[in-house]
C-alpha positions in Angstrom: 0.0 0.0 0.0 1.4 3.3 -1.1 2.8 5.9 1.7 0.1 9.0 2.0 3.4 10.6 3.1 3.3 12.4 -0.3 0.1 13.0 -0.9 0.5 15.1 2.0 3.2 16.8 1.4 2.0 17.4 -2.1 -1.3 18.9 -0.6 0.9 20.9 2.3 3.0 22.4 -0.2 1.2 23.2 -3.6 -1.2 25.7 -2.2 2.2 27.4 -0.7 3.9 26.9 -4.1 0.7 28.7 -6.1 0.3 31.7 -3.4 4.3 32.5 -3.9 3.3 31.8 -7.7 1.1 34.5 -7.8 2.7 37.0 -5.4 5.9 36.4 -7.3 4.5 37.3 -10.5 6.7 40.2 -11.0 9.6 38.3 -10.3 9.1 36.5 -13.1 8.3 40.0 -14.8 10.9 41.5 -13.9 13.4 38.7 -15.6 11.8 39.0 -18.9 14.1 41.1 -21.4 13.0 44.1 -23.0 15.4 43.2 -26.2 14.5 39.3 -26.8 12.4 39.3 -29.7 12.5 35.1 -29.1 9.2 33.5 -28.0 9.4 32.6 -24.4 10.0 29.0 -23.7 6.9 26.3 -23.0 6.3 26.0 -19.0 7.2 22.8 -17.8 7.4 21.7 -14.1 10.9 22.4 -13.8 10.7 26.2 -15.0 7.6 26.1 -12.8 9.4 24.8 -10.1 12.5 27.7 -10.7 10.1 29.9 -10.9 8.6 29.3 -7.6 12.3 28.9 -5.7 12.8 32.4 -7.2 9.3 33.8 -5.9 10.3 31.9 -2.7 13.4 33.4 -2.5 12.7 37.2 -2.8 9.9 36.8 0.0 12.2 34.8 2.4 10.3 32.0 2.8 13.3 29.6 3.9 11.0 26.8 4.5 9.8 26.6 1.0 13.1 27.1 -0.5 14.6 23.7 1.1 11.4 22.0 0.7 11.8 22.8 -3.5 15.8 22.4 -3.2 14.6 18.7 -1.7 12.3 18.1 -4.2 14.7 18.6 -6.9 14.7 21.9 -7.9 17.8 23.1 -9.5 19.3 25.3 -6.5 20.9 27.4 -9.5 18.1 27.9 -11.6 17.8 31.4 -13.2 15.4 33.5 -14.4 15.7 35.2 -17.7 18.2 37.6 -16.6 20.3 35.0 -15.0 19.4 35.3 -11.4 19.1 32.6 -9.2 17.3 32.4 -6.1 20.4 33.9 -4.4 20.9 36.9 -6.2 17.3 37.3 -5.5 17.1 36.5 -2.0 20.3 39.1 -1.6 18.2 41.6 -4.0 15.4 41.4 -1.1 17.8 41.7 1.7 16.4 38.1 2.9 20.0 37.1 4.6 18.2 33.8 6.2 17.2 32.4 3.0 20.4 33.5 1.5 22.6 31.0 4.1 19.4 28.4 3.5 20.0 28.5 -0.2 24.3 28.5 0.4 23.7 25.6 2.6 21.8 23.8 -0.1 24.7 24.1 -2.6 24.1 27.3 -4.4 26.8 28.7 -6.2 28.1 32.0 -4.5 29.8 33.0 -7.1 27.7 33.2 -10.3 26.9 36.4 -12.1 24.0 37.7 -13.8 24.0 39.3 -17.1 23.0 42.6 -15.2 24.0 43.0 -11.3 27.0 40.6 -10.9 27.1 37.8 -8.2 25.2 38.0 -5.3 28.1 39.9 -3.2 28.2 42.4 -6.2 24.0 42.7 -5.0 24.6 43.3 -1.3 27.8 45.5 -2.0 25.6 47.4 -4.1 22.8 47.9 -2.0 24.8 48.9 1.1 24.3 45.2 2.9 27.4 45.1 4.6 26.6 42.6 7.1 25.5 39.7 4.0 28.6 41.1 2.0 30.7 40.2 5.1 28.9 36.9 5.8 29.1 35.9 1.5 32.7 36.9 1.8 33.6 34.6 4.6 31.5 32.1 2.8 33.6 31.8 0.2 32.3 34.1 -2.6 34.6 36.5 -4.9 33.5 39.8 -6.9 34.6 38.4 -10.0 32.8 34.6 -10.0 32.2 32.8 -13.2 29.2 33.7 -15.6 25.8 31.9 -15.4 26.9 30.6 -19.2 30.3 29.5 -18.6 
């Protein structure tokens, strides 16, 4: 007899995966670029999925970012501007989900096309105390590119 483990999981989840959906809406907005004349790509779960870790991520909601990560979501997914759910979370000074996301294996040290890693982001925005704590983490200034 199958486990109603993940049913309920599954039922606990989805609802919170819809509301951060909807509220993240202009996350996903906001990542479109103004000079792609290219058709956007077909949804599937997994860009679903990045989308909600990104939503997720700029509200701070820690609990649903592991609970994705678990579930398989790409920890470095990106939006169409090349921001992961890091460079978001340190866009939305959410320094809780940033060590939640670091802790799940995200890469400290990738760069968007536009604002640079997520130390360039809290350097930027005058967030000394996550530039300090992505610095002792181990991220650089000068990381790799999302395409490399």
């Amino acid at each position: 007899m199958p486990s109603a483990a993940p049913a309920l999981y599954q039922s606990r989840l989805l609802p919170r995966i819809l509301r951060l959906l909807t509220a993240g809406a202009l996350v996903l907005f906001a990542g479109l670029s103004a000079t792609s004349a290219q058709e956007p790509a077909p949804v599937t779960p997994q860009s679903s999925a990045a989308t909600a870790l990104l939503a997720a991520a700029a509200a701070g909601d820690s609990a649903t970012v592991k609970s994705l990560v678990a579930a398989g979501t790409p920890v470095n997914a990106t939006d169409a501007l090349g921001r992961t759910a890091l460079m978001v979370a340190a866009k939305n000074h959410q320094v809780e989900t940033v060590k939640a996301l670091a802790a799940a294996g995200a890469d400290l040290n990738l760069e968007s096309r536009i604002e640079g890693s997520a130390l360039n982001i809290a350097e930027n925005d005058g967030n000394t105390g996550l530039a300090a704590w992505l610095l002792a983490a181990g991220a650089h200034s000068t990381g790799k590119s999302v395409g490399d």
